[in-house]
C-alpha positions in Angstrom: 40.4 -16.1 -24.9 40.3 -16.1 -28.6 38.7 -12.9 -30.6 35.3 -13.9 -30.9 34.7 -15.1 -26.6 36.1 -11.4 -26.1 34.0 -10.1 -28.5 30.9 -11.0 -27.1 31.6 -9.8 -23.6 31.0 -6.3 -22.6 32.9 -4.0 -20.4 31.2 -4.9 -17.2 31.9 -8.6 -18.1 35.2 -8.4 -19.0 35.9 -6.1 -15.5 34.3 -8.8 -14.1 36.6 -11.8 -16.1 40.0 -9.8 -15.0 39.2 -9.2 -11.2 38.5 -12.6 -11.3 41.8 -13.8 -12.4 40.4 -15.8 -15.4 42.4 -13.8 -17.8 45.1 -11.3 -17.4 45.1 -7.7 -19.1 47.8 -8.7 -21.1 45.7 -11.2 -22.9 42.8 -8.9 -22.8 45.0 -6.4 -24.5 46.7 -8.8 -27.0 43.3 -10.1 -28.6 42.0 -6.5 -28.3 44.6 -5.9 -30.4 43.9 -8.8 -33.0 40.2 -7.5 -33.1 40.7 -3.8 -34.1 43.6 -4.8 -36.4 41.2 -7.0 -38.1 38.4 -4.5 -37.9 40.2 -1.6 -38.9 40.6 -3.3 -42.4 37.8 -3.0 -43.4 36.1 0.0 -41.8 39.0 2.3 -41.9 38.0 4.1 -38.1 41.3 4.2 -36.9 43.1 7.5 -37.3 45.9 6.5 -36.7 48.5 3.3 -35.8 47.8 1.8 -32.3 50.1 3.0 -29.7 53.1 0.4 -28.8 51.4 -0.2 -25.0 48.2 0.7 -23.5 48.6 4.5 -21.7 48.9 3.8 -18.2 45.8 3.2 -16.4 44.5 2.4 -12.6 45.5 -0.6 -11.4 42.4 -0.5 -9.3 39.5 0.6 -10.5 36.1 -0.5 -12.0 37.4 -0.9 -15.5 41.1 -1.7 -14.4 42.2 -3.4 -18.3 39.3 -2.9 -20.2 40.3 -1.9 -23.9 39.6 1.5 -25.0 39.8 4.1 -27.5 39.5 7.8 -28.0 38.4 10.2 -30.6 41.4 11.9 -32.7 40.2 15.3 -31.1 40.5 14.4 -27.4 40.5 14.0 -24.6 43.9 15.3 -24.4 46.8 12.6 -23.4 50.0 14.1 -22.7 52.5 13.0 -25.5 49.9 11.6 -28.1 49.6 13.2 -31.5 46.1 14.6 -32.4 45.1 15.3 -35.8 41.5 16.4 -35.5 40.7 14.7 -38.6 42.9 16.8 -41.0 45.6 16.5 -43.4 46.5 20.5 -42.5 47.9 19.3 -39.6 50.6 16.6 -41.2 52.2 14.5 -37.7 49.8 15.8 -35.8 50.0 18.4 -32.7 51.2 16.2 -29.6 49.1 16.8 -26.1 51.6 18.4 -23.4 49.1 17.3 -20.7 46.1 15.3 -20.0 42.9 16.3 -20.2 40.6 16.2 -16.9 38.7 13.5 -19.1 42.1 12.1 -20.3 42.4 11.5 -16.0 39.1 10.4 -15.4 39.5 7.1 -17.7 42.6 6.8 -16.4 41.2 6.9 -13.1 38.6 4.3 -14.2 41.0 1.7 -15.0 40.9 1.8 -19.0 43.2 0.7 -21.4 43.3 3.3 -24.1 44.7 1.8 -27.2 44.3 4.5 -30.1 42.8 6.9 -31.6 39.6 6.7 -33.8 38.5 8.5 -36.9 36.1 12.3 -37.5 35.2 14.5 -40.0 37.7 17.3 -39.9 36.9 19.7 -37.4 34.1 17.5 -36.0 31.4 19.5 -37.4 30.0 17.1 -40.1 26.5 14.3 -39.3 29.7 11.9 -41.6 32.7 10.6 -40.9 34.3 10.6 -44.3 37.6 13.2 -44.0 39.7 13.8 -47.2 42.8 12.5 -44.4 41.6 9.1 -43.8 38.8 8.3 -46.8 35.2 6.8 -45.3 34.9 4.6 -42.3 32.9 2.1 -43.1 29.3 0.6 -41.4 29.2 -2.6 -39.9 25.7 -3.5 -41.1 26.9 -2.4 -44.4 29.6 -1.5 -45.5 28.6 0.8 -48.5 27.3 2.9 -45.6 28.5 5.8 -43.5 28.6 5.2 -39.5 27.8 8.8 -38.9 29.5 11.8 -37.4 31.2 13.4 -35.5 32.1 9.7 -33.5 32.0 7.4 -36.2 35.2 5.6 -36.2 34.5 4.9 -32.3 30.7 3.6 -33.6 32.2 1.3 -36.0 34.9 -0.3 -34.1 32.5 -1.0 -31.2 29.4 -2.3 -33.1 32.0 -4.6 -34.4 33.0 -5.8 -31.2 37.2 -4.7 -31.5 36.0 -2.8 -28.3 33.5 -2.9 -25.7 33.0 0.9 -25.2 35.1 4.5 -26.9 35.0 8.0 -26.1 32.9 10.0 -28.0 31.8 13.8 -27.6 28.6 15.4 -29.1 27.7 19.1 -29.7 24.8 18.9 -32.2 24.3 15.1 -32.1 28.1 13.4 -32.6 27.2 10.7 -29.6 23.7 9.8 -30.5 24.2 10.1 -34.6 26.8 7.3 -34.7 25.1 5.1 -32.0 21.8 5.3 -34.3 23.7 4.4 -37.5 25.5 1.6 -36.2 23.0 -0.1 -33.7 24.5 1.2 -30.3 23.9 2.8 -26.7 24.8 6.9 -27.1 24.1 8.6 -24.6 24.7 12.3 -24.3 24.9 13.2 -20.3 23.6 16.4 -18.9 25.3 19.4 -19.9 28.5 19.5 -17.0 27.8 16.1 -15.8 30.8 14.4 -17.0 33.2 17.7 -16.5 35.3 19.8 -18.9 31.8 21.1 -21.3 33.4 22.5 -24.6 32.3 25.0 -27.5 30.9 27.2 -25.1 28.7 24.4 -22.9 27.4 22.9 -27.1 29.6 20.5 -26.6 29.5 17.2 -23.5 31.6 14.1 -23.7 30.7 10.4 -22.7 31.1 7.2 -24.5 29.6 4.6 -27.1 28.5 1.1 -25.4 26.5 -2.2 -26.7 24.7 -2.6 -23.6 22.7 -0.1 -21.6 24.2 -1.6 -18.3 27.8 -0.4 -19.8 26.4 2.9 -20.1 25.3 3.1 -16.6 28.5 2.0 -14.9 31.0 4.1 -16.7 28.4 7.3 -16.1 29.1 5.9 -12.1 32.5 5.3 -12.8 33.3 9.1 -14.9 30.6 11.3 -14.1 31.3 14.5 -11.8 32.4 18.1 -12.1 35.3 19.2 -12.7 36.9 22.4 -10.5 35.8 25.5 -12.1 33.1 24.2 -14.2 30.3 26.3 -14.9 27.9 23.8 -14.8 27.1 21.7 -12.3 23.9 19.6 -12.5 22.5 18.1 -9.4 23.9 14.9 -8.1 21.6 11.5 -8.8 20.2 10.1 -6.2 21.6 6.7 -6.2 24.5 4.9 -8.7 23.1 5.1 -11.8 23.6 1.4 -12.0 20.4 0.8 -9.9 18.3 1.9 -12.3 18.6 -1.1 -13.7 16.6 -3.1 -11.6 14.8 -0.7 -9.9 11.3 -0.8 -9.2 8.8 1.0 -12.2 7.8 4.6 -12.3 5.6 5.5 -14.0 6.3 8.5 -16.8 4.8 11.6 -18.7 5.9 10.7 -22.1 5.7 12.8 -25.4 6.4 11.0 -28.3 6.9 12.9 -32.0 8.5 11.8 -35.3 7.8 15.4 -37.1 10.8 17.8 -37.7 10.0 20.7 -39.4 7.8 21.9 -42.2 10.1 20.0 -45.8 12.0 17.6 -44.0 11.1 14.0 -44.5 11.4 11.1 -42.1 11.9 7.8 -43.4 8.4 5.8 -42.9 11.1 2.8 -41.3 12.5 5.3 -38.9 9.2 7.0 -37.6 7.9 3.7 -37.0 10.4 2.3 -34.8 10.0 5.8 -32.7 6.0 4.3 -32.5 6.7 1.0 -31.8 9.0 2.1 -28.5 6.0 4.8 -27.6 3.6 1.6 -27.8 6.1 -0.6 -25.7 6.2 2.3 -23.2 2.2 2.4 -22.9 1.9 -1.0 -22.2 4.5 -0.6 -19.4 2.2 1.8 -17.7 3.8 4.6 -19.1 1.7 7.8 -19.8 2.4 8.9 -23.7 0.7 11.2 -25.7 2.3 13.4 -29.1 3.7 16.4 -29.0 7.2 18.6 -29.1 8.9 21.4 -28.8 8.0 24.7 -30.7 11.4 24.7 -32.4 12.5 25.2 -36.1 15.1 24.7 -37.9 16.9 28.2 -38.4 16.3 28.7 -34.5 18.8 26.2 -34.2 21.3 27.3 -36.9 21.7 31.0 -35.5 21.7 29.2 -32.2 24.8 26.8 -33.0 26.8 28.5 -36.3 28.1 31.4 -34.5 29.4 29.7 -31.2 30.8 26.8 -33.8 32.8 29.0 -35.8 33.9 31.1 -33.0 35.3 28.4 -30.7 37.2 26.3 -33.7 38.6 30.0 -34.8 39.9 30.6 -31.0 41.5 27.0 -31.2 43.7 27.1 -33.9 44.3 30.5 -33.1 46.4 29.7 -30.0 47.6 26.2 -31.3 50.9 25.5 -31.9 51.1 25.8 -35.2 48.5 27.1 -37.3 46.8 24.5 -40.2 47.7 25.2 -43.8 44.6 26.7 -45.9 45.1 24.7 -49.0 45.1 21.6 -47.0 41.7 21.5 -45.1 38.5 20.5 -46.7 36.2 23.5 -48.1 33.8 23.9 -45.3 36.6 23.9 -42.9 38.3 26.6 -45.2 35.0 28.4 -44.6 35.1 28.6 -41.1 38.3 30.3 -40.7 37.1 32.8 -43.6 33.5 33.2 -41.8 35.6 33.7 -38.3 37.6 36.3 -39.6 34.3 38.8 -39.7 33.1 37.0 -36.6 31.6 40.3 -34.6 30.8 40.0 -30.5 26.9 40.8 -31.8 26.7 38.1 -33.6 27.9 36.0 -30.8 25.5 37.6 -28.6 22.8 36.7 -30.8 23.1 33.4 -30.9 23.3 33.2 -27.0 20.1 35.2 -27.1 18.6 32.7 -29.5 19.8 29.9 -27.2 18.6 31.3 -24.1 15.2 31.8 -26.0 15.5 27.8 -27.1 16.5 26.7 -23.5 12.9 28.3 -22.4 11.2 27.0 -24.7 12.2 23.1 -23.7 12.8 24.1 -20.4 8.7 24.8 -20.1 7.8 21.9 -22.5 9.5 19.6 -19.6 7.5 20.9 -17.2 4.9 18.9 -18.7 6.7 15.8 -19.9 9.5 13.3 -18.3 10.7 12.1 -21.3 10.6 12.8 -24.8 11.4 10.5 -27.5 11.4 10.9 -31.3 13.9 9.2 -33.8 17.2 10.0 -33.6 17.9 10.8 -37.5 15.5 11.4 -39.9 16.6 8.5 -42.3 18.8 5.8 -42.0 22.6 5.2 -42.3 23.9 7.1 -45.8 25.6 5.9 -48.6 28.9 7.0 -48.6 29.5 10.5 -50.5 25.8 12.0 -49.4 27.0 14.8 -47.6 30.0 16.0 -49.1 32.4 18.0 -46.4 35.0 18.9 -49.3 32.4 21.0 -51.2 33.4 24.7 -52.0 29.7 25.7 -52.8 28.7 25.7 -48.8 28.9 28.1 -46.4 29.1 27.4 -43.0 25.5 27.9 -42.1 24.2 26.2 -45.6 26.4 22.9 -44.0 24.4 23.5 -41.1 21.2 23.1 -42.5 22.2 19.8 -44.6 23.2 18.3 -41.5 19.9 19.2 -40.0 17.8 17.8 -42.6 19.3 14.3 -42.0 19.9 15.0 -38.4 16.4 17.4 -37.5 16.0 15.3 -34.0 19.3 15.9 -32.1 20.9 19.6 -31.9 18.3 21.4 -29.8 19.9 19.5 -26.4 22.9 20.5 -26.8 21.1 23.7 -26.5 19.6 23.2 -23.6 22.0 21.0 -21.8 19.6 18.1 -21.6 20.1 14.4 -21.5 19.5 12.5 -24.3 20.4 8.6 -25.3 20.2 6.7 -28.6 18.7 3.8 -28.5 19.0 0.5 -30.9 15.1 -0.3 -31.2 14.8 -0.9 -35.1 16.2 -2.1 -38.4 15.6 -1.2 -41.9 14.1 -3.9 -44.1 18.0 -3.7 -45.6 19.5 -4.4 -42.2 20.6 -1.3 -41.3 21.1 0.0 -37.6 17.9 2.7 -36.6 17.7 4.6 -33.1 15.3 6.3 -31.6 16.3 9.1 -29.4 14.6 9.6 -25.4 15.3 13.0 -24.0 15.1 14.3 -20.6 14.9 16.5 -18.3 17.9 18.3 -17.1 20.0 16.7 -14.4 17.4 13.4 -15.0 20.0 10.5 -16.8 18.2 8.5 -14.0 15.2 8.3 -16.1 16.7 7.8 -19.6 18.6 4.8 -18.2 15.0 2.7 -16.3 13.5 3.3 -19.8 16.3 2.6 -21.5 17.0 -1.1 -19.4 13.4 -1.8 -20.3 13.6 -1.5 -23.9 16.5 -2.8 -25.2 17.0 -6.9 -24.5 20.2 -8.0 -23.7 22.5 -8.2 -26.6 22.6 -11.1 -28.5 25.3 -11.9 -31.5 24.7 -9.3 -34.3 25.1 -10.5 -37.9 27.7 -8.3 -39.4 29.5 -7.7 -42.5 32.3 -7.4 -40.2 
């Protein structure tokens, strides 16, 4: 197999080349190798060197070989250095155990290789960290990829991997999928075990295909013991939605955020060409959203942000050195200092009030779909992490003007998926984001195998 057969082939087909016997994971590993070396040149997404082996994995699982990667701020593997995108932490803070993720992909069968790039702290719509410099778009490389994921977006779209690890608390899954012409979806809140920042927070993976997506949800998804949230089982593997029969959906499409923030005329009309594609499939669709603005959701996620990075470092090993972290970072631990319990309790009340809100909209509606960022992939420098004059909240809101679409479900716990239905007369990667239910993934994956074809080669700057 020679770099560009294996990257054409996604994780179900390679799973399906090694139980063959047609190739061994050794090779598999060897040319995935050659592929993110390669890639890595030019994007800059990995944060670090690849390990010397693969970390053990299954030897008999779905994914038994399948080349992986995971973001620099876990899932915890015991004896790997993590650097959460930051110089203040110099060689890194090494793991002492796994992760329940960490086991679950190990359980799966795949082959971790390495780590992959972030904004420090994860808390940026960018993935530009003073540590590493920019990674770099596919489509363009004058262009960000996104945030918080971004160097897993990048090395997948360019085919050095079939699928990463990736973890979203106001959008960090379905922003870097959008930008860089991918499958993100964000499961249910608890769906995939081990919910972070206070439930904010799920994790899950970046694909090319949608039928990747479904498998590894089969192959990871699940509580963990002790979570707090539990959403109901599915029905069936999600798999099956694939070729299962139609149903027919309430849909509510919108490509409004709120009063002042524009949306690209290219970006709101790919959301409208998807809503059309769903009519003609019998789908019901009409517009409308949720009653949600924009400082809802900053007193909803600020608080519980700064609280949970604070409690962190507070108990890491080491604490980070102030003059080495980016300003807004610097921020947070200045802002978490005179953190109070009321103001955490506000923003709980605020989410609670948010969670009703969608929680009676999708009463009404299956699915909801709207674009997944306001405007497409960024030059490089737009939103600038490193700069003294924000506080933590007025980062917030910057993010939210490019990102207006995405936040609100971590909120609520919901299921949401980017999907790769448009392109910018430039060439640039645009998604459009369906939401669900709670608990409903089922639904998010029949539309999702409907309106995205099968992939095809990509023309790439890398």
């Amino acid at each position: 197999m020679n770099i560009h057969e294996y990257m054409e082939y996604d994780a179900v087909g390679l799973s399906a080349l090694l139980r063959s016997g047609q190739i061994t994971a050794d090779e598999v590993e060897t040319v995935a190798r050659q592929a993110l070396t390669l890639a890595d040149q030019q994007l800059n997404a990995l944060a670090a060197p690849l390990f010397d082996s693969a970390l053990r994995y299954a030897a008999d699982a779905p994914f038994t070989g399948v080349p992986f990667l995971i973001k620099d701020m876990g899932p915890m593997a015991e004896g790997v250095p993590f650097y959460l995108g930051s110089r203040s932490l110099g060689s890194g803070v090494r793991a002492r155990s796994d992760s329940d993720l960490m086991r679950r992909f190990r359980a799966a069968g795949l082959a971790t290789l390495g780590l992959t790039t972030m904004p420090e702290l994860g808390i940026a719509f960018t993935t530009e960290p003073v540590r590493t410099g920019p990674t770099r778009n596919p489509f363009n490389l004058a262009h960000g990829v996104g945030g918080s994921s971004g160097g897993a977006a990048a090395l997948v779209a360019a085919g050095a991997v079939p699928a990463a690890h990736a973890s979203d608390s106001a959008g960090s899954i379905r922003i870097p999928a959008s930008c860089c012409g991918l499958i993100g979806l964000m499961p249910t809140r608890g769906r995939v075990g081990c919910e972070q920042m206070f439930g904010l927070s799920q994790d899950f993976v970046l694909t090319r295909t949608v039928r990747d997506a479904a498998h590894l949800l089969d192959a990871l998804g699940g509580p963990a013991p002790g979570d707090r949230f539990v959403p109901p089982a599915p029905a069936r593997p999600y798999a099956s939605e694939l070729h299962a029969e139609p149903v027919r959906l309430r849909v509510a499409v919108s490509t409004e955020a709120w009063p002042g923030t524009p949306v690209d005329a290219e970006v709101a009309a790919a959301t409208d060409r998807a809503a059309r594609l769903l009519e003609e499939q019998g789908h019901h669709v009409e517009r409308d959203r949720p009653a949600v603005t924009a400082e809802e959701l900053v007193e909803a996620i600020v608080a519980p942000q700064i609280a949970f990075l604070t409690g962190v470092f507070r108990h890491a090993p080491r604490p980070p050195d102030p003059a080495l972290l980016e300003a807004v970072s610097r921020r947070v631990f200045e802002e978490g200092a005179e953190l109070g319990v009321f103001d955490l309790v506000a923003a709980f009340e605020t989410q609670e009030r948010l969670r009703r809100t969608a929680g009676a909209f999708f009463t009404r509606y299956d699915l909801l779909l709207t674009p997944t960022v306001a405007q497409p992939p960024l030059p490089h420098g737009t939103l600038c992490y490193d700069d003294p004059s924000y506080s933590v909240a007025a980062w917030v809101r910057a993010q939210l003007e490019y990102g207006p679409f995405t936040a609100l479900y971590n909120v609520t716990g919901q299921p949401a998926i980017s999907l790769p239905l448009g392109r910018s007369a430039t060439g640039l990667p645009i998604g459009v984001q369906a939401v669900a239910a709670y608990g409903r993934e089922d639904h998010l994956l029949h539309i999702a195998s409907r309106l995205v074809p099968p992939p095809a080669p990509l023309k790439r700057d890398v």
